[in-house]
C-alpha positions in Angstrom: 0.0 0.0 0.0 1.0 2.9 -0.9 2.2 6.0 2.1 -0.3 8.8 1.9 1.2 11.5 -0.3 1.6 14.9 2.3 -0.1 18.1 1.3 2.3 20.2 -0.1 0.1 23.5 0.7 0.3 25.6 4.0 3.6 27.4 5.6 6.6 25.4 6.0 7.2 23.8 9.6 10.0 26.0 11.1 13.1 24.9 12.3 12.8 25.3 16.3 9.3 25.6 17.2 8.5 27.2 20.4 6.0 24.5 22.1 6.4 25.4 25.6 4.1 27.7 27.4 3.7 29.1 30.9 1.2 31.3 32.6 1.4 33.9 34.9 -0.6 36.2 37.0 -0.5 39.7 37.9 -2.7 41.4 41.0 -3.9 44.9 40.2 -0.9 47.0 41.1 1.6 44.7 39.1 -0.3 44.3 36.2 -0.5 48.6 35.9 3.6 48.4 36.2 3.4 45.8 33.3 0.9 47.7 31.2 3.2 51.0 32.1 6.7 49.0 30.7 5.0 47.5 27.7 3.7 50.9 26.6 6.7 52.3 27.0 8.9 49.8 24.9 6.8 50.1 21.7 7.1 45.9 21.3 3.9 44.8 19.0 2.9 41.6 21.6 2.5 41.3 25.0 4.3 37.6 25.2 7.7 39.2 22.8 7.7 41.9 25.4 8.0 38.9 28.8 10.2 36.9 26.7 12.6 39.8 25.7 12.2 41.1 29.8 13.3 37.8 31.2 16.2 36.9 29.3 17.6 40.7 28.9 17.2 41.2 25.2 17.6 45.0 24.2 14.0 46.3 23.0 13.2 50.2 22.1 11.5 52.7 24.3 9.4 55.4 23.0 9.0 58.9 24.1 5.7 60.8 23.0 5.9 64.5 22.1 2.5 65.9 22.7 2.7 68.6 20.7 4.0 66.4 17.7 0.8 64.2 17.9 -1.6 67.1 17.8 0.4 68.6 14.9 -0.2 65.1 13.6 -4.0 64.8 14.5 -4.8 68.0 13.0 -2.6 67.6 9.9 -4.3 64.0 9.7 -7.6 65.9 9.8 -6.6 68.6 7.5 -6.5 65.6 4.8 -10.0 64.0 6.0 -11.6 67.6 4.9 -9.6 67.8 1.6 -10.8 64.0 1.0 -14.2 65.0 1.9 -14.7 67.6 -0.5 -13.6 65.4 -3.2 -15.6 63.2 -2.4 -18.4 65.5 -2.3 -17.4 67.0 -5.6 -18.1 63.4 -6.9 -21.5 62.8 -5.5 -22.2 66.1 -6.7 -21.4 65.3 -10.2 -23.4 61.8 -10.2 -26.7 63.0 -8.8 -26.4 66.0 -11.6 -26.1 63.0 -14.2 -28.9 60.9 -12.6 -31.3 64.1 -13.1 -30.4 65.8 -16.0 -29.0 65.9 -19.2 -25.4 64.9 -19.9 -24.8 68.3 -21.5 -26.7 70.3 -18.6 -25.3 68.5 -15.7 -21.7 69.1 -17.1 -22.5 72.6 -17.5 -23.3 72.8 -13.2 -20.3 70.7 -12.5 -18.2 73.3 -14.6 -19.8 76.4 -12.8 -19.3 74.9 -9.5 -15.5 74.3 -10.2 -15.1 78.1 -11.8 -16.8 79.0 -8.4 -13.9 76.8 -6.5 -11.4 78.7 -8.3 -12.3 82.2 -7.9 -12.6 81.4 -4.3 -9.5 80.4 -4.3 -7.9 82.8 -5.8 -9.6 85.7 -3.2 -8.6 83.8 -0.4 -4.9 85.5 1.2 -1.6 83.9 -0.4 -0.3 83.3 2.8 -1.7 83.8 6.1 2.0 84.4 7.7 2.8 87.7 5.8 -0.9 88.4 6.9 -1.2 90.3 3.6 -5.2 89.8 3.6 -5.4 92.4 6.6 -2.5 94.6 5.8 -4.6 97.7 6.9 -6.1 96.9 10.5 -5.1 95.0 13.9 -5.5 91.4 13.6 -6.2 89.2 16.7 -6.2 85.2 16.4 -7.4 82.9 18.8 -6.4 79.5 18.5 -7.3 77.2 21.8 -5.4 73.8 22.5 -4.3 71.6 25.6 -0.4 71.1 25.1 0.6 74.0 27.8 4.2 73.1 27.8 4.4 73.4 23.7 2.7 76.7 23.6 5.3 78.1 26.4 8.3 76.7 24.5 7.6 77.6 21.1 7.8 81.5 22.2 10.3 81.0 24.7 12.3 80.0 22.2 12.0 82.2 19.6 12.5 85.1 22.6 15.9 83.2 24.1 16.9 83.2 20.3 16.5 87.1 20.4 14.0 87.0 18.0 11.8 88.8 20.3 11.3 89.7 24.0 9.1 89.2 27.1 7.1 92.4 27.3 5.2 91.5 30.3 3.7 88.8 32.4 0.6 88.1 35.2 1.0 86.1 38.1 4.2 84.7 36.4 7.9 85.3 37.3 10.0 87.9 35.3 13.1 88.8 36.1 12.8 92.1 33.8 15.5 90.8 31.1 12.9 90.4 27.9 13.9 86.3 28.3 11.8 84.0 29.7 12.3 80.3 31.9 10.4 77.9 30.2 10.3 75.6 33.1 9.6 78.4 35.6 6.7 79.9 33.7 5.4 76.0 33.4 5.9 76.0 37.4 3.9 79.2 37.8 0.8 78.2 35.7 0.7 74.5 37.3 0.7 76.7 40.6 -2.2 78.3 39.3 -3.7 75.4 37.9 -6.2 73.0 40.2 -5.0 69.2 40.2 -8.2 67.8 39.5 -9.1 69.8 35.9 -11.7 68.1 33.3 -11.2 71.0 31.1 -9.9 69.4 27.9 -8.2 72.2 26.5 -7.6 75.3 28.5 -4.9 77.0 27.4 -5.6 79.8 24.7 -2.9 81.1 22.4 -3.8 84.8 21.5 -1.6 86.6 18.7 -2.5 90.2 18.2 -0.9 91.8 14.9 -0.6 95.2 14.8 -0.1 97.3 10.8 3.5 97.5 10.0 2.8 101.4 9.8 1.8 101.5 13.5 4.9 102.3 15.0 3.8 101.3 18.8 6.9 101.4 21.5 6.9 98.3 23.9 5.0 100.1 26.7 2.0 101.3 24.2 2.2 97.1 23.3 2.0 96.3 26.7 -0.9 98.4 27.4 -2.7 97.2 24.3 -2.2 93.8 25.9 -3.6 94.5 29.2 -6.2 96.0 28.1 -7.0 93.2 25.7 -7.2 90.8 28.1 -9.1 92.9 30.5 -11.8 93.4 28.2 -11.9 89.9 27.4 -12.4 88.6 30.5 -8.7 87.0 30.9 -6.8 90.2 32.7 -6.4 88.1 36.4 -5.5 84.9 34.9 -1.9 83.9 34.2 -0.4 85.0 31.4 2.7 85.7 29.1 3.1 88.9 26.5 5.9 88.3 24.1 6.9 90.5 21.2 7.9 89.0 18.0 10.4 90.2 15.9 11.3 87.5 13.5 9.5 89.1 10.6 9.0 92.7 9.6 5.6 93.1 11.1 6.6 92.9 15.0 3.1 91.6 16.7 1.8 90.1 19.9 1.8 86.5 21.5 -0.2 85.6 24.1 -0.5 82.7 26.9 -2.9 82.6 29.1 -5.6 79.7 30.7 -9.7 80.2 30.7 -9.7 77.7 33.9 -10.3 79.5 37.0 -8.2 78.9 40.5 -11.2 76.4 41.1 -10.9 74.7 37.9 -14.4 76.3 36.7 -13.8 77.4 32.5 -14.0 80.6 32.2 -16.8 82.5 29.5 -16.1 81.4 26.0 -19.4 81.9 24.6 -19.0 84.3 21.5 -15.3 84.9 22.1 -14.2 85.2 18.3 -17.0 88.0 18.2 -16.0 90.1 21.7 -12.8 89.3 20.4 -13.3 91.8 17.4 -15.5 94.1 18.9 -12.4 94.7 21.6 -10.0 95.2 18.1 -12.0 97.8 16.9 -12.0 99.8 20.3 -8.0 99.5 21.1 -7.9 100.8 17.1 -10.0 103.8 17.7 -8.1 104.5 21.0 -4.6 104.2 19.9 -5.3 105.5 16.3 -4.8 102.3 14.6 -6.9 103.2 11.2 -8.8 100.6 10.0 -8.2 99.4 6.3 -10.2 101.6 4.2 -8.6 104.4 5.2 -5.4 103.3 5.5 -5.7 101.4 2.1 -6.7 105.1 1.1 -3.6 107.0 1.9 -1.7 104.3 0.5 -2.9 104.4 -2.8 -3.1 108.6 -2.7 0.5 109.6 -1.3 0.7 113.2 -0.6 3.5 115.4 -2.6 4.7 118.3 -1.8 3.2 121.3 -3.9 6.2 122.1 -6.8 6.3 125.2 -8.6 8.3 124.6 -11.1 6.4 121.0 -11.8 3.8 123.4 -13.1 -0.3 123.2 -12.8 0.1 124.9 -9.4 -3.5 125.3 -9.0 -4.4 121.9 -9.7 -1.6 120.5 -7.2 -2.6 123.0 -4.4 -6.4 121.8 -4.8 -6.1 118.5 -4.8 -3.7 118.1 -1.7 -5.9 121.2 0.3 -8.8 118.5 -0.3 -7.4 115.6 0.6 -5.6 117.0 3.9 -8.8 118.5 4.8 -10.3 114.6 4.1 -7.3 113.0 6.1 -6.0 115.0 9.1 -7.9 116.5 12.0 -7.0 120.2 13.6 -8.5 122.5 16.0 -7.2 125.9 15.1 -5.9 128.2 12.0 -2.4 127.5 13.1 -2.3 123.5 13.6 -4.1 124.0 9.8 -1.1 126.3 8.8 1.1 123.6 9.9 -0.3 120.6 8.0 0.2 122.9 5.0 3.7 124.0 5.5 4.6 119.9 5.4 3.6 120.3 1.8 5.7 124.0 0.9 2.0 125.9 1.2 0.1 128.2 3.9 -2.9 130.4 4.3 -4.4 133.6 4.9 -7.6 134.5 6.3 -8.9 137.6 4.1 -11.5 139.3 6.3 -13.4 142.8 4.5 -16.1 144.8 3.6 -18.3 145.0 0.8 -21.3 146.9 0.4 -22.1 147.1 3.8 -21.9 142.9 4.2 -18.7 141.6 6.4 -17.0 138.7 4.7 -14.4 136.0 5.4 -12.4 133.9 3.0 -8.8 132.2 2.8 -6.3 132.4 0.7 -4.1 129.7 -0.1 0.1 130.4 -1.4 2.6 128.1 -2.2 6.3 128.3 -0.5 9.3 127.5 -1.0 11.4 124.8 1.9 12.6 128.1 3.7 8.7 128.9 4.2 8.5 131.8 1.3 5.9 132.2 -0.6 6.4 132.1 -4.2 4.0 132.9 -6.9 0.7 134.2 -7.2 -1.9 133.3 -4.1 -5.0 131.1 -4.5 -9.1 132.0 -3.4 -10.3 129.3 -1.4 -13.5 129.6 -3.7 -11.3 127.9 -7.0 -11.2 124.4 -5.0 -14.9 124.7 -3.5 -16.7 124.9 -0.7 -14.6 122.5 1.6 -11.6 124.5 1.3 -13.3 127.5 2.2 -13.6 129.3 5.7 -16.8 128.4 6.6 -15.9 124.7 5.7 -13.0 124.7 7.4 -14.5 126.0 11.0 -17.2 123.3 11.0 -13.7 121.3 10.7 -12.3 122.8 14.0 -15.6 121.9 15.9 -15.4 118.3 14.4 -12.0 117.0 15.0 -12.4 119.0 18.4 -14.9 116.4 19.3 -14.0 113.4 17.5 -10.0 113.8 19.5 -12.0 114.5 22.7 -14.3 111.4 22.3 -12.3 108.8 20.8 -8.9 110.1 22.9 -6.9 110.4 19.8 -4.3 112.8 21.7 -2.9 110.3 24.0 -1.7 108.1 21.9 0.8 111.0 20.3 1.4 112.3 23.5 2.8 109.1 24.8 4.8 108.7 21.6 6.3 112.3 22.0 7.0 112.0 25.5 8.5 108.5 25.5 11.3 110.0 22.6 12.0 113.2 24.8 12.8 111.2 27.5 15.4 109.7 25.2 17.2 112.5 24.0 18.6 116.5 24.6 19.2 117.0 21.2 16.5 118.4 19.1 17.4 117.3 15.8 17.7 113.5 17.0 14.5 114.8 18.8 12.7 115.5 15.4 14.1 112.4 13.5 13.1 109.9 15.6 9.8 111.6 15.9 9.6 111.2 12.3 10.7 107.9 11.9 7.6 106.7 14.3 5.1 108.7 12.1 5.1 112.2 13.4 6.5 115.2 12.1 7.2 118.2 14.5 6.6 121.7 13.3 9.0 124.1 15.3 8.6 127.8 14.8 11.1 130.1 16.1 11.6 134.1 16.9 14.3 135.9 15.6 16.4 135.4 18.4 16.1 131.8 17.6 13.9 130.7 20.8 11.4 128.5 20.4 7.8 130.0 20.4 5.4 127.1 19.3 5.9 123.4 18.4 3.1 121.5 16.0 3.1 117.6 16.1 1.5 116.2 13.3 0.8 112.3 13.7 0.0 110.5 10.4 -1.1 107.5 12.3 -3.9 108.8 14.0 -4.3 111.5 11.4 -3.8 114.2 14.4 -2.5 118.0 14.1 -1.7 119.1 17.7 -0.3 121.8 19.2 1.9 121.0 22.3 0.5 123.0 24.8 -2.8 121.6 23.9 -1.5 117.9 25.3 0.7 119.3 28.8 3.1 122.2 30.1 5.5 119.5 29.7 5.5 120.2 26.1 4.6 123.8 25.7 7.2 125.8 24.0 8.6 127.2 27.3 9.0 123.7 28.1 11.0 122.1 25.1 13.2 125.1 24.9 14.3 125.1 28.5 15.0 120.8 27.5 17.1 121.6 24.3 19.1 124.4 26.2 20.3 122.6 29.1 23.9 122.2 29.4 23.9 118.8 28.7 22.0 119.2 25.5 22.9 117.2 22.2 24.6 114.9 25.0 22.3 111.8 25.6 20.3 111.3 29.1 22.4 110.2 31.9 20.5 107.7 34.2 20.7 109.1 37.9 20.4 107.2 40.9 19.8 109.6 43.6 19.7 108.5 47.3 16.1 109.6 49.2 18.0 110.9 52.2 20.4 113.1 49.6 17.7 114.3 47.2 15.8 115.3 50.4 18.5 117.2 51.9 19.5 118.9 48.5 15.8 119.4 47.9 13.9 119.6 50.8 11.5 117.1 49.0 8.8 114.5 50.5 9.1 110.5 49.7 6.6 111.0 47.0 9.0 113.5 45.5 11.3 110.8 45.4 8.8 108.8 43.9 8.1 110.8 41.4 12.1 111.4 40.0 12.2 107.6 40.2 8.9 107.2 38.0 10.0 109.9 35.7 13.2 108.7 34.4 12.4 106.2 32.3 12.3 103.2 34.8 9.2 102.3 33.4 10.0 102.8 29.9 11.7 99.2 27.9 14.7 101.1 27.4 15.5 102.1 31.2 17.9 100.2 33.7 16.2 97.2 34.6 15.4 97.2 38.1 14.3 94.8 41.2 11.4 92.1 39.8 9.2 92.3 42.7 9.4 95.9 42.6 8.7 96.0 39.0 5.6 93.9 39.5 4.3 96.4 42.4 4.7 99.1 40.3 2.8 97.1 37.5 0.1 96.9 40.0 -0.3 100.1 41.1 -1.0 101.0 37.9 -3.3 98.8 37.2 -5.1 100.1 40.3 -4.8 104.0 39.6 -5.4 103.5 35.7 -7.5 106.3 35.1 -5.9 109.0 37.8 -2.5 108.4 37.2 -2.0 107.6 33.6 0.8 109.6 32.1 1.6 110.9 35.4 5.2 109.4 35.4 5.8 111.2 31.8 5.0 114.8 33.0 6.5 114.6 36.3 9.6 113.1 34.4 9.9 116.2 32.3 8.5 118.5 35.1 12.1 117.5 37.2 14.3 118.4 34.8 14.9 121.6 36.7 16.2 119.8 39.8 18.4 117.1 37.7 20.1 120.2 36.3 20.9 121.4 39.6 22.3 117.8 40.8 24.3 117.4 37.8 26.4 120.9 38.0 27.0 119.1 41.6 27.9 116.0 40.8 25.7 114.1 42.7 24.9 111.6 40.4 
């Protein structure tokens, strides 16, 4: 009889079979340890895991980057949508085909994809030049859970010097612009409750100022504040840094919305009070929204040239669109607008036939201010470049600086730069480089007898007496003419029982030479932390008594600095 021929299908018998098997048990705190080391190794079985353990065979371990794996979840579902829409495109396309006509259905299938592309094609190239709101303050919210990766990717950049720490709440700063990852991680875990079912509370703010708006650090810092205030965030924990790894320097913000009890904090239509807020910090720090900016752009103002020839046309149009542009409160913050662009006016007061009458007259000038050629009746460029026009203008920009506080914002600027400097041309350049130009007129013994500050940003003419004695004429000459001027600040540290004895002054004297000398400003000596963080709170406290009140005293003292630097007590 013949042996029974073997199947020669089914896997090959392998050389050394494992046949032997054992069993073990685990109670309920071993088996956690195991489940702990076998998710750690990244082996693919439970039983290659044991047998690797017990006889010491080397075997991987991984390490999970949070952040990594929600960049990879949301890429992953980045993908799902783009599949999605394909596949809606699709079923789109068949159920046109089941209803209509070959011809009619391809028709709607090529309409919807010439819709697709002129979406596209409106939509910004690329949201990180943020070239699609290139005229206005742009806030993004973006919530998430990994706190750590949201600390870290700033603190980075910042220890990179690609940036600095402007300011911080209920977080350590040791005033150097840098920031401790691991500390700040320590102070919000501080904050944080242990027991937290909040999924994902920490919110990642990034507030984007134009490129145009020259802010300085402490304007940024108050835009901050104020931001978070509003928003309902201003006594949670948070980080302000200041990017400057690209042209357009802007905000970044960390902060929780869980409460010291673990309770989430209002988030009901926080994209929406979130651009209600934007619009109020841009109408109180001048930041122009995009049509208007958009409009100067495109119309830059000239100068008025003579010699380029059409004079009248060239003074019309630019009377009319300063008159659209700027605001000013009296003939002579008018008269200075013009002289930025070689012109100036006249009123031309008479009377005929028994009837009182009041006109301007516009003239061109040269750069020394002299008029050249023949003068110009407001009447040639109509009625909004006529007298009447132009006091109605007065009463408007009167009320629409008073209302929407359009002055502080200059004198802050203005302020922050004298404080900076003794010499008046650096005074005026620097001025200019942040987007104000400073009219100075002088007698003919060459003292200063009026100063003009036109800001571009806000679209502000200002005299500056109108905003504080501490930048009257009187005042700015006696600065320029000390006997350190063109010589920059020297930082003073005066003893309270000295400057009392040389003075005669109280402690809040001393207080107020200490406030004034730029110790609050980003460019002063950096002082004690805890002390900075009192201060911070004081004026958080006194916001609406004391705001500016460090700035005018500062320039108000510059009397009594004179006297202490002729006797070296510096």
């Amino acid at each position: 009889m013949k042996e029974k021929r073997k199947s020669k299908s089914g896997r090959n018998p392998k050389l050394d079979p494992a046949v032997y098997r054992y069993t073990v048990r685990f109670n309920e705190e071993e088996h956690n340890r195991f489940l702990a080391m076998f998710g750690k190794s990244g082996v693919y079985a439970r039983s290659v895991f044991l047998k690797a353990h017990f006889f010491g065979q080397p075997f991987k371990v991984l390490k999970v980057d949070k952040t990594l794996v929600d960049y990879y979840t949301k890429l992953s579902d980045f993908h799902a949508q783009f599949r999605a829409v394909g596949t809606n495109y699709n079923q789109v396309v068949k159920e046109l085909r089941l209803h209509f006509s070959e011809k009619k259905g391809d028709g709607v299938a090529l309409q919807i994809r010439a819709t697709h592309r002129r979406t596209r094609e409106t939509e910004p190239p690329d949201c990180g030049t943020f070239k699609g709101d290139a005229g206005k303050m742009v806030a993004k919210i973006s919530v998430g859970s990994s706190l750590y990766g949201a600390i870290a990717y700033n603190g980075e950049k910042i220890n990179e010097a690609q940036g600095r720490l402007l300011t911080t709440n209920r977080i350590y700063n040791d005033g150097s612009g840098t920031v401790d990852i691991g500390k700040a991680m320590e102070g919000f875990l501080t904050f944080l409750p242990p027991q937290m079912k909040i999924e994902k509370p920490v919110v990642h703010i990034s507030l984007n100022p134009h490129p145009e708006d020259v802010l300085t650090d402490i304007e940024l810092q108050n835009i901050a504040r104020e931001y978070l205030e509003k928003l309902g965030f201003g006594n949670q924990p948070y980080l302000v840094f200041k990017h400057e790894d690209i042209d357009r320097h802007h905000l970044h913000i960390v902060t929780v919305n869980v409460d010291e009890n673990g309770k989430r904090l209002n988030r009901d239509f926080l994209y929406r009070r979130s651009d209600r807020i934007r619009r109020e910090l841009e109408q109180k720090y001048g930041l122009h929204p995009a049509e208007r900016k958009n409009q100067r752009l495109d119309n830059p103002l000239r100068k008025v040239a003579a010699s380029a020839g059409d004079v009248k046309k060239q003074v019309g149009n630019t009377v009319k669109a300063l008159n659209g542009q700027y605001r000013f409160q009296t003939m002579g913050e008018y008269r200075a607008l013009l002289s930025l662009y070689n012109m100036t006016v006249e009123e031309a007061r008479g009377n005929v036939r028994g009837r009182e009458y009041h006109g301007l007259v516009y003239s061109v000038t040269d750069d020394k201010g002299n008029k050249v050629g023949n003068p110009f009746k407001s009447s040639l460029f109509g009625k909004s470049a006529g007298y009447e026009a132009v006091q109605k203008k007065f009463v408007r920009s009167k009320s629409e600086i008073k209302d929407r506080k359009l002055a502080d914002m200059t004198k802050r600027t203005v302020l922050s730069v004298l404080q900076g400097t003794y010499d008046k041309d650096k005074f005026v350049s620097q001025l200019k480089e942040k987007g104000i130009d400073t009219v100075l007129r002088y007698t003919e013994e060459g003292r200063i007898y009026g100063a003009t500050f036109i800001d571009h940003r806000t679209g502000c003419v200002l005299n500056g007496s109108r905003m504080g004695k501490e930048l009257s004429a009187n005042a700015l000459q006696e600065h320029f003419t000390l006997p350190y001027a063109g010589q920059p600040p020297i930082p003073l540290s005066i003893p309270v029982d000295a400057a009392d004895k040389a003075h005669g002054q109280t402690a809040y004297d001393s207080e107020d030479i200490s406030g004034g000398m730029g110790l609050l400003t980003p460019e002063g000596p950096a002082v004690d932390a805890e002390e900075e963080a009192f201060i911070r709170a004081m004026k958080r406290k006194k916001k609406k008594k004391a705001q500016g009140l460090g700035f005018v005293i500062g320039v108000s003292t510059i009397k009594k600095i004179n006297v202490c630097h002729n006797k070296k007590t510096i």
